[in-house]
N, C-alpha and C positions, 0 to 999 in steps of 0.2 A: 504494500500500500504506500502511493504515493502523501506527501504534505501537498506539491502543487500543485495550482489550478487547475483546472480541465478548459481544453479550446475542442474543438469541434469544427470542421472546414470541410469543404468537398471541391471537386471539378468534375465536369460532366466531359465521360468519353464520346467526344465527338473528332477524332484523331488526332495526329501528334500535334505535340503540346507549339507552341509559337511562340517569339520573345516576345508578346503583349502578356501571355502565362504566365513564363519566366519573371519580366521584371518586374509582372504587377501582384501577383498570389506567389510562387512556389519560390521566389527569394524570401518574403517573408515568412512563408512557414520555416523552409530552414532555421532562421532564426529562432523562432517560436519555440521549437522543436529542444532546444538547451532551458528553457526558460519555465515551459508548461509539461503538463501530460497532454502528450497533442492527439488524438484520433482525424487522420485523415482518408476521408472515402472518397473512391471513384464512384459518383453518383450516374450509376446505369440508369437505376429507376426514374433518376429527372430524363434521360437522355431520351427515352421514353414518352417525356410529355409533348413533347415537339418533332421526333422522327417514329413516331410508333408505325411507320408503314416502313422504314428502312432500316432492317435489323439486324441484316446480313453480315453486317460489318460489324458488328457492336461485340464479339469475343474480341476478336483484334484488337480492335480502337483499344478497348478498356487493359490488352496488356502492352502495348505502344504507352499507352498513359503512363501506367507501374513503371517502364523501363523511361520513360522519362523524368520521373519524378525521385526516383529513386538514384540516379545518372547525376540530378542538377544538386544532391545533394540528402535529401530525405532520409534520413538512417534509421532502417526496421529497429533498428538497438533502442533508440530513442523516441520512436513515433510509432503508432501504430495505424497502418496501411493498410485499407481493405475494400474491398467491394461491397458496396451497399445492399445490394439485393444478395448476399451470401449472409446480411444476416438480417433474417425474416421478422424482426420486432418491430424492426422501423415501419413495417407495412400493416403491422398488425396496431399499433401504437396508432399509425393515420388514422388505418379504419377508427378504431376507438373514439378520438378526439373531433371523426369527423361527424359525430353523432352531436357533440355541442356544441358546434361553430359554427354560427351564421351567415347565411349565403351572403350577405349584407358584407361584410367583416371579407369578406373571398372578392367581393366583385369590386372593393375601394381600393386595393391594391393598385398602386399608380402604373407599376410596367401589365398590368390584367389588358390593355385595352390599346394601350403603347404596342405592346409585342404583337398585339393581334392584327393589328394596321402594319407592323414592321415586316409580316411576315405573311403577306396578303394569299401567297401562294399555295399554303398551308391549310388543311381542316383542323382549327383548333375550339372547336364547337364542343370542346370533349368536357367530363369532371375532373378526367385526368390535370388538362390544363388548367382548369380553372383552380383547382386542389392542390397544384404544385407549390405554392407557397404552406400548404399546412403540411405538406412531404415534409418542407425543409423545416417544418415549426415541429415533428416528428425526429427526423434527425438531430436535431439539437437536443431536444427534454428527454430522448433514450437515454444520454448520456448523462445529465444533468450537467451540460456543461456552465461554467461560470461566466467565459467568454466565447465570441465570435467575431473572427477576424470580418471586416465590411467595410466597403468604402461608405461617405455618405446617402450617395443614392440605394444604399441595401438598408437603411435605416429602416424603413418602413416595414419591411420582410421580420423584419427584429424584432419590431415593437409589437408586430402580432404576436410572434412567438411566447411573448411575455404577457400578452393579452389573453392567449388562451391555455395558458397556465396558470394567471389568475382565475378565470373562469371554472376549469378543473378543481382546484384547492377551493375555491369558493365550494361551487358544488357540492365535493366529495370529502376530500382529505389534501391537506398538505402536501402534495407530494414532490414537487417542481417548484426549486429554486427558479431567479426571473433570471436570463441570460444576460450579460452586456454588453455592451461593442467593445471591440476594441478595433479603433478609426486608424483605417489602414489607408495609407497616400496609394492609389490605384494609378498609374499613369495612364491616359489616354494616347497612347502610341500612334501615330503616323504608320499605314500601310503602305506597301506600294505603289499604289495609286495617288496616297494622299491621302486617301477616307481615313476615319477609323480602321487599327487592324481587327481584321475581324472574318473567321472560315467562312463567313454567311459570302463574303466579298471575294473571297477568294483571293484577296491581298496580303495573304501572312508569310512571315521567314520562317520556318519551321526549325526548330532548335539541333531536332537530331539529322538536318542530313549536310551530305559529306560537304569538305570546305569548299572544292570548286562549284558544287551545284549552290552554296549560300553566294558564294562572290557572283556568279553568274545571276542571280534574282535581284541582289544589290546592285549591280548595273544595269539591271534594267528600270530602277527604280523611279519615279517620277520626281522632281525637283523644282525650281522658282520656275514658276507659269510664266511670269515674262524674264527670265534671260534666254532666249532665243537663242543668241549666239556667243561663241568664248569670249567675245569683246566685250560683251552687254558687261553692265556693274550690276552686282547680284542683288538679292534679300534674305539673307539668312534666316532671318525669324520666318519668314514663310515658307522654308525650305525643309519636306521632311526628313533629310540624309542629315542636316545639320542639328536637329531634333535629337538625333542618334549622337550624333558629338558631343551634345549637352547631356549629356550619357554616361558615354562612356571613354569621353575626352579629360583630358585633364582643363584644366579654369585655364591657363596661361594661352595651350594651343588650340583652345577654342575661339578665345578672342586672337589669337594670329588669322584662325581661319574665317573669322567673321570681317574681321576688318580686310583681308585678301579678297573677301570675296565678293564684296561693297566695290573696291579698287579695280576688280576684274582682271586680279594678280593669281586668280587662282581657276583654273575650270571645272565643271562638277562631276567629269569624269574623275579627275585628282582624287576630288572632295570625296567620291565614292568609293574608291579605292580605298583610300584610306578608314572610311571607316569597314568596311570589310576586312581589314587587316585587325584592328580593332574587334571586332564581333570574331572572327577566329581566335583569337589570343583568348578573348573569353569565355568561349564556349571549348577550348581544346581540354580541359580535364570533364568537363561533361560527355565529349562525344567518346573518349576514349574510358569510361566509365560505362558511357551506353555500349559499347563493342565487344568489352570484356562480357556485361552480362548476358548479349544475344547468344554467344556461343552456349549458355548454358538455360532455357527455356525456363524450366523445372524449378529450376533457382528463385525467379522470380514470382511463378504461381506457387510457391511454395513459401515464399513471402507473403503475398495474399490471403494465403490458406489461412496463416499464425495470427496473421493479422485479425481476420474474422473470427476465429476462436476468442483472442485475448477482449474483441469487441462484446461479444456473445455475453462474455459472462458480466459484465457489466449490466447490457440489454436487458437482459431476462433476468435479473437483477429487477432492475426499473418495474420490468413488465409485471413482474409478480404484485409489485406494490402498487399500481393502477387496479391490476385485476380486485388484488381486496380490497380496495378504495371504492369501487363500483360493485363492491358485492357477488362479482363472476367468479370469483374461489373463495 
C-alpha cells in the first residue's frame, strides 16, 4: 500500500501516438508517474464511442499505443498500464451510475454538441456517445482517484464527475471521494498543414516512425502563407516549423532564427531542417526503446496483462462497496 495520491489518465487507441500526445499528455505523465500512484488506461471503450463501425484495427492501435507509451518513457515499475475494457468494473460501475444521472447533466456537456457538428460524417445519435463523458466519470470513481490530469477545456468533464459522486453518497452511502484537477498546460501544436494537429486531419508527425520518413513529412511541412519566395522577409510567429523551435530550440537560437528570418537571412527549407534535426535528437532514445521492444511482442501484452490485474483489485475493490451501498449484495 501506497501513502501517495492516486491520478487516473487514459488515451484512446486510435493509432500511433503523435508529438501533439507526446508533448501534450504522455511527457506529463512520465512525470507524474515519480510523484503519484498513476493508473494509466488505453481507453478502447471510449474508442468505441466514435469509431464503433471501425474495429478492425483497434487490437493493433491499442498495442502500437502500449509500445509507444511505454518507449516515450512510462515504466510498468512505476505506473500501472492497462487496457480498459480488460477490466470489466469500469463498465459495470457506468451501467450503475447511469441509473442516477440525468439526461439533463449528459446533454450540457459543452464538447456533446461541438463534436457532433465536428464530426458531421459520423452517426453519433448513439447512448454510447452521448454517455461517454459518465465512461470517463466511471473511470475515475473505480479508482477513487484524488486527481486528474486536464487541460482547462476538460474542466467540465471533471466537475461532472464530482457531481455524480455527490449525487451517489447523497443517495446511498459515502462512497467516492470528489476528484480534482490537476491543470495541465496542453499545447495546441501546429500540424502540417497549419491546423491543429490532429488524426481526424490527417496532419500528424507520428513519434515512432523511422528518422528519414519524420525529416521527409517535416519538409513537406506548411510554413509563412506569405513568404512566397527565399527573398521575401518572413513571420515567424505565424510560422508552424518555428512553433516547433519555441520547442525544442534553445531561447538564444530561437531568436537568431526569428530575427534571420524577418531579415530573409534564413530560408525555410534551412529552418526545417533544422528543426528535424532537433525532433531526431529527441525522439532517438524513444525510437530505439520502441525497436528493442517490437522484437519481443509478448513483452509488452504481458505488460498489459499485470497491469489489468494490479487495476482489478483495486476495481472490484470499489465495486463491492457501491454494490452494498445500493443494496445489490
Amino acid at each position: 500500500m501506497t501513502n501517495k495520491k492516486r491520478i487516473l489518465s487514459g488515451i484512446q487507441p486510435t493509432g500511433r501516438l503523435h508529438l501533439g500526445n507526446y508533448l501534450g499528455a504522455v511527457q506529463n505523465w512520465v512525470k507524474l508517474q515519480d510523484e503519484f500512484e498513476c493508473f494509466y488506461m488505453i481507453a478502447d471503450l471510449h474508442a468505441l464511442t466514435t469509431s464503433y463501425e471501425e474495429t478492425l484495427s483497434i487490437q493493433e492501435d491499442k498495442y502500437q499505443v502500449a509500445l509507444d507509451l511505454i518507449s516515450s518513457g512510462i515504466d510498468p515499475k512505476k505506473a500501472c498500464i492497462f487496457n480498459q475494457s480488460d477490466v470489466p468494473e469500469h463498465s459495470e460501475l457506468h451501467l450503475i451510475l447511469s441509473m442516477i444521472t440525468p439526461l439533463a447533466w449528459l446533454e450540457r456537456v459543452p464538447t456533446y454538441k461541438s463534436k457532433i457538428e465536428e464530426m458531421k460524417e459520423k452517426d453519433l445519435g448513439t447512448y454510447g456517445f452521448l454517455g461517454y463523458p459518465l465512461l470517463q466519470a466511471a473511470d475515475i470513481l473505480i479508482y477513487k482517484a484524488d486527481f486528474v490530469p486536464v487541460g482547462k477545456d476538460q474542466l467540465p468533464h471533471l466537475e461532472l464527475t464530482r457531481e455524480i459522486a455527490r449525487r451517489f453518497n447523497y443517495l446511498y452511502k459515502n462512497v467516492f471521494p470528489e476528484p480534482m484537477e490537476k491543470l495541465t498546460e496542453f499545447p495546441i501544436l501546429p500540424g502540417t498543414d497549419g491546423r491543429k494537429m490532429s488524426k481526424s486531419y490527417n496532419n500528424t508527425i507520428p513519434i515512432s516512425l523511422p528518422e528519414e520518413e519524420s525529416q521527409k513529412i517535416i519538409m513537406s511541412m506548411f510554413t509563412d502563407p506569405r513568404r512566397k519566395t527565399r527573398k521575401d522577409k518572413g513571420h515567424p510567429d505565424v510560422c508552424p516549423v518555428f512553433s516547433y523551435h519555441k520547442i525544442f530550440n534553445a531561447p538564444q537560437r530561437q531568436n537568431e532564427i526569428s530575427s534571420a528570418c524577418k531579415a530573409a537571412e534564413i530560408g525555410c527549407v534551412e529552418c526545417k531542417k533544422e528543426f528535424a534535426g532537433l525532433l531526431i535528437n529527441e525522439l532517438q532514445k524513444v525510437r530505439s526503446k520502441r525497436n528493442e521492444l517490437e522484437k519481443d511482442k509478448n513483452c509488452v501484452l504481458d505488460i498489459l496483462a499485470s497491469g489489468a490485474k494490479e487495476a482489478q483489485i483495486i476495481a472490484k475493490s470499489t465495486l463491492e462497496e457501491v454494490k452494498k451501498a445500493i443494496n445489490l449484495i
